[in-house]
C-alpha positions in Angstrom: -3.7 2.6 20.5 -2.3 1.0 23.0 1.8 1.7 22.7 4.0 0.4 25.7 7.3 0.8 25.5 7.2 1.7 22.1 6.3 5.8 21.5 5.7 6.5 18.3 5.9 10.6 16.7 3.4 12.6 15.6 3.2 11.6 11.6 2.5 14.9 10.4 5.6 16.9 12.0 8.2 13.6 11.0 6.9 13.7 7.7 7.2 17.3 7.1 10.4 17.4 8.4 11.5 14.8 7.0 10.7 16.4 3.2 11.9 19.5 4.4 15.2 18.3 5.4 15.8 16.1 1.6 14.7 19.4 -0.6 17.5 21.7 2.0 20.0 18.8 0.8 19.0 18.5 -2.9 19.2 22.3 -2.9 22.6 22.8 -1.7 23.8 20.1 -4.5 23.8 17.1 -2.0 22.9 13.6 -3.3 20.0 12.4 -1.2 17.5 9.5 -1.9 13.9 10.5 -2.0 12.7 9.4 1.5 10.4 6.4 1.1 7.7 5.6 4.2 4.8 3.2 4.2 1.5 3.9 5.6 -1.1 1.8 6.9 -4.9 2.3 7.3 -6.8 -0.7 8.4 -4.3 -3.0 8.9 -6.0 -4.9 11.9 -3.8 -8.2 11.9 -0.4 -7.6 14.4 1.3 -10.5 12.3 1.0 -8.3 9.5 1.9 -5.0 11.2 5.1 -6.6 12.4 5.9 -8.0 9.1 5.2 -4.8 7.5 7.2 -3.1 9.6 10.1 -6.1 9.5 10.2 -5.2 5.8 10.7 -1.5 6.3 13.6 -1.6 8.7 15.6 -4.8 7.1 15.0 -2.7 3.4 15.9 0.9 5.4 13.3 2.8 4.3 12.7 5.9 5.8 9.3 5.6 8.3 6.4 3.1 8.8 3.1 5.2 9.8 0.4 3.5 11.1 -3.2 4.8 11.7 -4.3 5.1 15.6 -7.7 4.7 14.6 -8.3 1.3 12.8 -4.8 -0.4 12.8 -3.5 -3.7 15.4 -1.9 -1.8 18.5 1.3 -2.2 19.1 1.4 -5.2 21.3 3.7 -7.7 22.2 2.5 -10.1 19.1 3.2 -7.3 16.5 6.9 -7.0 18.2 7.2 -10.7 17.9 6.3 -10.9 14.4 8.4 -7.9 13.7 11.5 -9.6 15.0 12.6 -6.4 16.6 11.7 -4.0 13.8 9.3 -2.3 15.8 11.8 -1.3 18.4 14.1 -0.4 15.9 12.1 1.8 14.2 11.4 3.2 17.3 14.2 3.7 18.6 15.3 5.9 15.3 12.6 8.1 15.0 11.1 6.0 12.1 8.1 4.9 13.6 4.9 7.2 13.2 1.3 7.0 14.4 -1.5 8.9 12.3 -4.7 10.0 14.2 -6.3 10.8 10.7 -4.8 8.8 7.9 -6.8 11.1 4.9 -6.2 14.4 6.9 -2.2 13.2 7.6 -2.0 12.5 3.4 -3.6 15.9 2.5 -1.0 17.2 4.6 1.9 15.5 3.4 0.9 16.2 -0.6 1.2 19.3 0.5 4.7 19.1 1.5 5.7 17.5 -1.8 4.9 13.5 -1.0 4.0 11.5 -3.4 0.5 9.2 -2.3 0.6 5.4 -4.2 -2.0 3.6 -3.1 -1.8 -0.2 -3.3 -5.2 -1.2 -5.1 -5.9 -4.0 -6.9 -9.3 -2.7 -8.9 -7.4 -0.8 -11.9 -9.1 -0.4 -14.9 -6.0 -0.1 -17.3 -4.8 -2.6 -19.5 -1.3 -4.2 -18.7 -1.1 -5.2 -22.9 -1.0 -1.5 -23.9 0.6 -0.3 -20.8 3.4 -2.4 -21.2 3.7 -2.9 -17.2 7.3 -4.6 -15.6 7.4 -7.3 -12.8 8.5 -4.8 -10.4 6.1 -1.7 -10.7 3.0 -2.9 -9.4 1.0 -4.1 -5.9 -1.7 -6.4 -4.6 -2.2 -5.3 -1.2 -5.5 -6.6 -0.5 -6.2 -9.9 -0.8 -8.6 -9.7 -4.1 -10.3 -12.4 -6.4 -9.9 -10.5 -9.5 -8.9 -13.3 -12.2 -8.0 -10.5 -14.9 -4.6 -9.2 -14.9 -3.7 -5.9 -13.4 -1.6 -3.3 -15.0 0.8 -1.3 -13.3 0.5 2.6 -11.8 -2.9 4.7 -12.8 -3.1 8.3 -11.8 -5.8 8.5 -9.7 -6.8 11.9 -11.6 -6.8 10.6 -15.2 -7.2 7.0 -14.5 -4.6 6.7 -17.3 -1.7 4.2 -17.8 1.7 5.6 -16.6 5.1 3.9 -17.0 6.7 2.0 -14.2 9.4 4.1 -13.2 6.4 7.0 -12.7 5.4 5.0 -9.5 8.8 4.5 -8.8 10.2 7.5 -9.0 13.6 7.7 -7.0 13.4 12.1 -7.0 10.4 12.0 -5.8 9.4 11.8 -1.6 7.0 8.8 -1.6 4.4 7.4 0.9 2.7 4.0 -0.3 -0.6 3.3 1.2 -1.6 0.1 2.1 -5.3 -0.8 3.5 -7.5 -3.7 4.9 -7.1 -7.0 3.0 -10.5 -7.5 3.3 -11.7 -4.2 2.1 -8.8 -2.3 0.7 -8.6 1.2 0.9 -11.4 3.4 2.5 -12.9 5.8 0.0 -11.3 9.1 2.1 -7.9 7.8 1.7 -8.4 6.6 -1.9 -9.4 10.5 -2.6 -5.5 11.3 -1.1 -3.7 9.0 -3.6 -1.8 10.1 -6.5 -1.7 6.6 -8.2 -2.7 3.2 -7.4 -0.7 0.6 -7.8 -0.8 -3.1 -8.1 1.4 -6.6 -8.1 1.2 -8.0 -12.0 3.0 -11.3 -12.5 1.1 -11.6 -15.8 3.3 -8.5 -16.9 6.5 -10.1 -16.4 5.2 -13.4 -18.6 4.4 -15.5 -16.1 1.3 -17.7 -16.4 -1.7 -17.3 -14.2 -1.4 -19.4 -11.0 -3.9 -21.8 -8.3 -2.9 -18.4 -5.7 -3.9 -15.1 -7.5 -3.0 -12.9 -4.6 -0.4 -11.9 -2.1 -1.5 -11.1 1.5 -0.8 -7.1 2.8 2.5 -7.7 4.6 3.8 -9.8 1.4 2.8 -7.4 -1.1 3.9 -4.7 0.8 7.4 -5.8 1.0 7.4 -6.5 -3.1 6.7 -2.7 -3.7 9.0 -1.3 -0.7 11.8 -3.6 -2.2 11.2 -1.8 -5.7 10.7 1.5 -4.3 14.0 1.6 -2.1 16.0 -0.1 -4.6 15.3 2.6 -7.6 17.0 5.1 -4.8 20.1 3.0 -4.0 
């Protein structure tokens, strides 16, 4: 990847840190957020890396990594679209390049993170589930005309409430892959839950559009994320 100006940290060492430094304040009794940082893998359109990463630094959450391997480079059209964001992040330490995105996630569960990967091919059911409007992501820019339920744990494949994927005491990394494919099968394996964007849940009727595109989904489920740690 092809940085300029822009130097991005080693993902692994800011992530660890980064946990390491919220359980040493939780610990001594010190209210502290659950850091939230979004990762992408496959993201190969600079509009939507600068969006993304637009929506990370206007909502303050706390790191955007972004896979060296198979994500846009940082280039003067992702800065654009970013409005700044990239340098921002940048400049704070926030911004974080992966060179494996499935090794980097084995790490980082490790370390305590919790792995939601946005994926819109759940097979839970949103009636019995009893899904919100804010729990759930459609990262990838699927077909799917059935309604998609909120949070599955990628272990049990069963239905968990909403505030489970949104978990404000828990250090969170969502996952966000290709819009044509979705997540690759090695990251998928590193994911706690899935997660998905339902409108259906919050009683709204089935629309002409049935899907948002990476950078718009992705900013739904940061908004919901940060907001349960405010």
């Amino acid at each position: 990847m092809e940085a300029g100006p822009l130097q991005p940290a080693s993902s692994d060492s800011a992530l660890a840190a980064l946990a390491a430094s919220w359980r040493a304040k939780s610990d001594s009794g010190e209210q502290s957020r659950a850091p939230v940082v979004a990762v992408l893998d496959g993201v190969t359109d600079p509009q939507n890396l600068g969006s993304i990463a637009r929506a990370v630094a206007f909502l303050q959450a706390d790191g955007l990594v972004i896979s060296s391997k198979n994500c846009a480079p940082l280039s003067p059209a992702a800065s654009k679209a970013s409005a700044g964001a990239l340098e921002v992040l940048g400049a704070s330490g926030r911004l974080l390049l992966a060179d494996r995105t499935h090794r980097m996630l084995a790490a980082a569960r490790s370390d305590g993170w919790r792995v939601l990967g946005a994926d819109a091919a759940m097979d839970s059911d949103p009636e019995a589930s009893g899904a919100s409007d804010v729990e759930v992501l459609r990262a990838s820019g699927v077909t799917s005309a059935e309604p998609i339920a909120q949070s599955v744990s990628a272990a049990a494949r069963s239905p968990l409430h909403a505030s489970a994927a949104a978990d404000p005491l828990t250090p969170t990394l969502l996952v966000l892959g290709s819009e044509g494919e979705g997540l690759r099968f090695v990251v998928r394996e590193q994911c706690d839950e899935f997660v998905a964007i339902c409108p259906s849940s919050a009683g709204w009727s089935a629309g002409p559009v049935d899907s948002l595109n990476v950078s718009a989904a992705a900013a739904v489920l940061l908004y919901d994320l940060c907001r349960a740690r405010r």
